[in-house]
C-alpha positions as CSV (number, residue, x, y, z in Angstrom):
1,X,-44.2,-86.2,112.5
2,X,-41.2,-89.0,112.3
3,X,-38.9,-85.9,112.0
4,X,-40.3,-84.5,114.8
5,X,-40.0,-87.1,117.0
6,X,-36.4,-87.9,115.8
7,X,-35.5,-84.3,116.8
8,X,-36.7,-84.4,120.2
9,X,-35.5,-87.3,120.7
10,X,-32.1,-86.0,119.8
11,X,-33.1,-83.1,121.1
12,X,-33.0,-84.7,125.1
13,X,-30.1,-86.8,124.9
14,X,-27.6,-83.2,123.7
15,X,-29.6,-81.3,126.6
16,X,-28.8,-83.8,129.4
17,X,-25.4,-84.7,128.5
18,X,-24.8,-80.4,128.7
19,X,-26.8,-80.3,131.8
20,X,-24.2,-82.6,133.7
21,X,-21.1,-80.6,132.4
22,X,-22.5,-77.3,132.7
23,X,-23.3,-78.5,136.6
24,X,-20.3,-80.0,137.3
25,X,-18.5,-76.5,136.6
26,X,-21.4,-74.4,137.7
27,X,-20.6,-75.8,141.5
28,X,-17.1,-74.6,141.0
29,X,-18.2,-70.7,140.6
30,X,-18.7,-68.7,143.6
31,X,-22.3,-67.8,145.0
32,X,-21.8,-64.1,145.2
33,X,-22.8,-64.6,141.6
34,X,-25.6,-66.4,142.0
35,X,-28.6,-65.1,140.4
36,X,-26.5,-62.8,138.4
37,X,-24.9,-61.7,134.7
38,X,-21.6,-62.2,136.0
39,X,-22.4,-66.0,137.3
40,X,-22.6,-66.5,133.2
41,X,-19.3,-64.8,132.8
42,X,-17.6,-66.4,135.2
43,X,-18.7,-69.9,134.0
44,X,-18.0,-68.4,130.0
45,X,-14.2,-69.3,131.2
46,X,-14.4,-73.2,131.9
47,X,-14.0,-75.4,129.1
48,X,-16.4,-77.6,130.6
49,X,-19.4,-75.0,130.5
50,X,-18.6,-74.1,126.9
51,X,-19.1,-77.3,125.8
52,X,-22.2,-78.2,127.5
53,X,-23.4,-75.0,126.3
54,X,-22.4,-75.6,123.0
55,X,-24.4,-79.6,123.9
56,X,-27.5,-77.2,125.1
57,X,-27.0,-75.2,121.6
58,X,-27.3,-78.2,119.2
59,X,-29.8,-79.3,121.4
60,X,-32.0,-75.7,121.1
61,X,-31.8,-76.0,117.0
62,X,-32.7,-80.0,117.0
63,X,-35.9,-78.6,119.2
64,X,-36.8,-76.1,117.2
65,X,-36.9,-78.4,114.0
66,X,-39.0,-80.6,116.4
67,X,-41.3,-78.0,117.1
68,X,-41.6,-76.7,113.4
69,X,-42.6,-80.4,112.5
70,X,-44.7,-81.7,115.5
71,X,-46.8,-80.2,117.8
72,X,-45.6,-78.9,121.8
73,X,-47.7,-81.7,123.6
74,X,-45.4,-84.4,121.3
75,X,-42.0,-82.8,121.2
76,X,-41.3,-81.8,124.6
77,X,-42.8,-85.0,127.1
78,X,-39.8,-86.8,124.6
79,X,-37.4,-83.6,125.9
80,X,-37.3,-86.0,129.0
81,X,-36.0,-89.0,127.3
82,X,-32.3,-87.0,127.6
83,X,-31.9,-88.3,130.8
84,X,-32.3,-92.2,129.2
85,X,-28.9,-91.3,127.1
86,X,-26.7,-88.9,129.3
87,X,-26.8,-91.6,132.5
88,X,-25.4,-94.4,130.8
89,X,-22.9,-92.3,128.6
90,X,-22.0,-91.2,132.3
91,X,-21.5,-94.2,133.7
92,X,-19.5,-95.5,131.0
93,X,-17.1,-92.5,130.8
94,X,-16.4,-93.1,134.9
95,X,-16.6,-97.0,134.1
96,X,-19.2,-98.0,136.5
97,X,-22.5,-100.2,136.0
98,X,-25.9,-100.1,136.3
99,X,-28.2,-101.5,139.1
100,X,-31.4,-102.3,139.9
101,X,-32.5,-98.7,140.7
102,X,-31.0,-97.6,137.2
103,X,-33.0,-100.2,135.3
104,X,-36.4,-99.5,137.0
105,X,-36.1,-96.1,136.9
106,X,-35.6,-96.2,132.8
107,X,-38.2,-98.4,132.5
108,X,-40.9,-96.3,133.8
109,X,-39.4,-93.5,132.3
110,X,-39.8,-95.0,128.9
111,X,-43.5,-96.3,130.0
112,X,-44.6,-93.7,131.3
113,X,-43.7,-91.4,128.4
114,X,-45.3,-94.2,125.8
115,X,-48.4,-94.5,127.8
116,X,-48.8,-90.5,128.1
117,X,-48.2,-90.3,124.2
118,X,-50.7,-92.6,123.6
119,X,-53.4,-91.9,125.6
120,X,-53.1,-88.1,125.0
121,X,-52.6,-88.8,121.3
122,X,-51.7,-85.2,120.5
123,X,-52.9,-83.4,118.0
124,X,-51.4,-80.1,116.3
125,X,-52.7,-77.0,116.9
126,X,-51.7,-73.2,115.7
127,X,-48.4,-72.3,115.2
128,X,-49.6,-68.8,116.7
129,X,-51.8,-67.6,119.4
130,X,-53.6,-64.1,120.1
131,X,-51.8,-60.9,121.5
132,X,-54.1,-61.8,124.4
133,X,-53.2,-65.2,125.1
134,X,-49.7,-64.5,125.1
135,X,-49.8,-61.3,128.1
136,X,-52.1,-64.3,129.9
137,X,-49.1,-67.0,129.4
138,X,-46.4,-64.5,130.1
139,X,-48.5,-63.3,133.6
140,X,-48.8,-66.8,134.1
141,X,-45.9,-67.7,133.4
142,X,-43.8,-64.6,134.9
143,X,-45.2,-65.0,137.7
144,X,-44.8,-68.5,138.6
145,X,-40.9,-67.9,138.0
146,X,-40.6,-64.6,139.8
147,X,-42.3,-66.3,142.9
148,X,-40.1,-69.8,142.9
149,X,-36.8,-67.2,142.9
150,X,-38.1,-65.1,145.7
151,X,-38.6,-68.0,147.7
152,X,-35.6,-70.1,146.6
153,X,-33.7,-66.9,147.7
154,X,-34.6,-67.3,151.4
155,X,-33.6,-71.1,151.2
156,X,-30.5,-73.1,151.1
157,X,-28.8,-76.1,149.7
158,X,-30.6,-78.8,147.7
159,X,-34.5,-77.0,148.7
160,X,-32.9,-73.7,147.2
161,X,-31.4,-75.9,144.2
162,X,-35.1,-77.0,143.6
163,X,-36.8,-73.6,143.6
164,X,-34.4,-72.6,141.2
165,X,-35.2,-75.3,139.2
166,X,-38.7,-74.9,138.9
167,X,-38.1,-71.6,138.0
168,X,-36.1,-72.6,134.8
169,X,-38.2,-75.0,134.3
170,X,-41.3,-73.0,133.6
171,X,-38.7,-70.3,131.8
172,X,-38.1,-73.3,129.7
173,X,-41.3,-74.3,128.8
174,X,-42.1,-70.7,127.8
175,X,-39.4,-70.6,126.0
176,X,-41.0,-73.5,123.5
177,X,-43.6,-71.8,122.9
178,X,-42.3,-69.2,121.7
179,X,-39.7,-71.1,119.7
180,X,-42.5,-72.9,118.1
181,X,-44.1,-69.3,116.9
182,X,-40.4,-67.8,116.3
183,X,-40.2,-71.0,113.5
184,X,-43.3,-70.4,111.9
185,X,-42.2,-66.4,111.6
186,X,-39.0,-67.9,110.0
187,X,-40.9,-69.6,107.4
188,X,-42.6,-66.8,106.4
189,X,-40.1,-64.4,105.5
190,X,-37.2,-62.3,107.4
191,X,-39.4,-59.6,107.9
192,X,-42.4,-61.1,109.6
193,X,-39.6,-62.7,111.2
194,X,-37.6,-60.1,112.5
195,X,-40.7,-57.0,113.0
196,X,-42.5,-60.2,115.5
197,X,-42.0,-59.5,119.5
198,X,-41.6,-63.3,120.0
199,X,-37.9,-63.6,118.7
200,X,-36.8,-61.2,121.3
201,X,-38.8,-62.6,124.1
202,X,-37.5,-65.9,123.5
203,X,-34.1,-64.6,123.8
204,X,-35.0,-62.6,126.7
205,X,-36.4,-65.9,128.2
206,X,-33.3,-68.0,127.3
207,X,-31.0,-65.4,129.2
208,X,-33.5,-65.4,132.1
209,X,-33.9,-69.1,131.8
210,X,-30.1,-69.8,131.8
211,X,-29.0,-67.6,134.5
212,X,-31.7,-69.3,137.0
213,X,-30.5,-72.9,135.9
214,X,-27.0,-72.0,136.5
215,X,-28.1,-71.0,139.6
216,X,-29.4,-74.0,140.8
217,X,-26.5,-76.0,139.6
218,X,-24.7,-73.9,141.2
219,X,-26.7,-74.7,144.5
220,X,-26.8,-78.1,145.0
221,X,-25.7,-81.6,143.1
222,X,-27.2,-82.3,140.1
223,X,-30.4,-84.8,141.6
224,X,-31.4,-82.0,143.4
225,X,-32.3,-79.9,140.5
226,X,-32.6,-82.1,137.2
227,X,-35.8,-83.9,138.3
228,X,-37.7,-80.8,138.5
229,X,-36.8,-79.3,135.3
230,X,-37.4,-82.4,133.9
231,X,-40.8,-82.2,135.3
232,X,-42.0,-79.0,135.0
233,X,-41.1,-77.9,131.5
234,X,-42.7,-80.2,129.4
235,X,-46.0,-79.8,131.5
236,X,-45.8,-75.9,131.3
237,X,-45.1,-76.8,127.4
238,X,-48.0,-78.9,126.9
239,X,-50.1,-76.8,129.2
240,X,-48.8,-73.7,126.8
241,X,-49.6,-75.5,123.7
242,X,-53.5,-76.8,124.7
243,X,-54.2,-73.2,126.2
244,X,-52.5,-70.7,123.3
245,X,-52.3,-73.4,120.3
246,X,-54.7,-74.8,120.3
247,X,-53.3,-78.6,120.3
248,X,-55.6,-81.3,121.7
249,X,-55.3,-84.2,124.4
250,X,-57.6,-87.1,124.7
251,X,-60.1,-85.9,127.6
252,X,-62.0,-89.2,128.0
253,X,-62.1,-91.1,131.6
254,X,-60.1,-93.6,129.9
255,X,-57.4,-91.3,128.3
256,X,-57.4,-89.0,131.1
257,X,-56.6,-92.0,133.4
258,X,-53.8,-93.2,131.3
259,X,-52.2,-89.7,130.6
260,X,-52.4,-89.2,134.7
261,X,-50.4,-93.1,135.3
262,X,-48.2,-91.5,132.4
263,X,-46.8,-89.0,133.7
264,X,-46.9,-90.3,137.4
265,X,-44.4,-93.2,136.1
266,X,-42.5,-90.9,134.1
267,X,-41.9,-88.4,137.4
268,X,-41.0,-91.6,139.6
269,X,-38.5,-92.8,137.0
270,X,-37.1,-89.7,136.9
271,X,-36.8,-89.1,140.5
272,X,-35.2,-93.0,140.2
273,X,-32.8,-91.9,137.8
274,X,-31.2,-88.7,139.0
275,X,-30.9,-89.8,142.6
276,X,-29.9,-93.2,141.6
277,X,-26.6,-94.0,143.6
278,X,-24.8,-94.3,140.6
279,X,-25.8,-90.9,139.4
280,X,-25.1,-89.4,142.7
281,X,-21.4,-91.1,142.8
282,X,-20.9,-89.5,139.1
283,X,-22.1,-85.7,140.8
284,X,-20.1,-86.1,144.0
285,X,-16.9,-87.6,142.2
286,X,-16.8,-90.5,145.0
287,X,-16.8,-94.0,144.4
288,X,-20.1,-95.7,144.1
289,X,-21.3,-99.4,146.1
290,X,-21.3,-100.9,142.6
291,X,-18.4,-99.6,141.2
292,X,-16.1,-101.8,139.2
293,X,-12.7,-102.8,140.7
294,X,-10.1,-100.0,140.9
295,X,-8.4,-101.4,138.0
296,X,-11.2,-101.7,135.8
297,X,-12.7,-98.0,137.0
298,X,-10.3,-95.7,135.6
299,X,-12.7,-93.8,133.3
300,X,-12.3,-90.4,132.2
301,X,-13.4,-88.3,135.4
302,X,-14.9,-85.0,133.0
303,X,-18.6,-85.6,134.6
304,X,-17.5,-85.6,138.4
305,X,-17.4,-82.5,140.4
């Protein structure tokens, strides 16, 4: 379970820290390509997107060893804790400081997530679910994602950028589930591995996933979208993992009621956090109100827009 929680850890810091470079070039491409294969190539020629793709990479293997160690309900509420390492690398790279918003929102990011994990205390499931299970989850899940895109579509700036967002989000959280099973397939053998549907889905779903993230990076700064990814994939995980796994949550009055303050102060610091003014200087390239003096701000501008 340490190595679990290790790797998630891990895990959120490499996925944030891609999420703000593959944002700040995503809102260079043009928006005939939204929605679209080519929005992908296009991006596959900025040095900036390659290397937060190559962050989101490392941080796709450190998940999966999180996963094949620790149950969903664990390893992806401490997916969120990415955000606790990428704003501060952020604002030291652009050589600004931290205010009162900044240190409010990371404290209730970081209790909220301890008082979720210990109120829910999670407990591991099954590495694999039934052939039925998974066409509910994938209805479920499909669906949820086809309708945010249909409506995003009709919308514009940052509501659009949201849509979007929820949509990866819950492509996201799908996609843990079936990493999870893809890992125990691994383990037993290249055959089970390879004859198993839920290798190919998950790449399917990572495609799907991506292109609708890069979209909605591509739609509006990065506040706009990170909050709801960071929201709705861990619950559609955890939601994944106590429906199809099997893994358990602490369902008495008193857990319940601490897993529901959880997760309310983990949203809030979130929200905090990515529309902070500091964050919002870093994703707008302008200077922020507590900016350092011009001659002690010269950091490396690679996070602005």
């Amino acid at each position: 379970m340490i190595i679990a929680v290790i790797a998630a850890l891990a895990a959120g810091c490499t996925f944030a820290v891609g999420a703000v470079l593959q944002q700040s070039a995503a809102r260079e491409a043009s928006l005939e390509n939204s929605l679209s294969i080519r929005l992908l190539w296009d991006l596959a020629h900025r040095p900036r997107w390659l290397l937060g793709i190559a962050s989101d990479a490392g941080s796709f293997a450190l998940q999966a060893l999180a996963l094949a160690h620790g149950p969903i309900a664990l390893v992806q509420p401490l997916l969120v804790t990415g955000v606790l390492f990428a704003i501060p690398l952020a604002v030291q790279l652009r050589g600004l400081r931290l205010g009162a918003q900044e240190w409010i929102g990371t404290a209730a990011v970081g209790g909220g997530l301890a008082l979720f994990l210990v109120s829910a205390s999670p407990a591991a499931g099954e590495p694999k679910t039934s052939f039925a299970r998974w066409v509910l989850i994938l209805i479920a899940v499909g669906g949820m994602m086809i309708a945010a895109v249909i409506v995003g579509q009709t919308l514009h700036g940052p509501y659009r950028a949201s849509m979007f967002a929820l949509s990866a989000g819950t492509a996201f959280g799908l996609l843990a589930a079936l990493t999870k099973t893809s890992t125990w397939l691994l383990g037993q053998g290249a055959s089970a591995f390879f004859t198993a549907w839920q290798p190919y889905a998950m790449l399917g779903v990572a495609i799907g996933g991506a292109i609708v993230q890069q979209s909605a990076f591509q739609a509006a700064p990065l506040p706009t979208s990170l909050p709801v990814m960071d929201s709705v994939e861990p619950t559609v995980a955890v939601l994944i993992g106590v429906f199809g796994f099997g893994e358990s949550l602490g369902t008495s009055i008193l857990a319940l009621t601490g897993e529901a303050a959880g997760i309310l102060a983990l949203v809030a610091g979130i929200v905090l956090l990515d529309r902070s003014p500091v964050v919002l200087a870093l994703q707008e390239g302008t200077p922020s109100a507590r900016s350092e003096p011009p001659s002690s701000a010269a950091g490396t501008p690679v996070l602005a827009e």
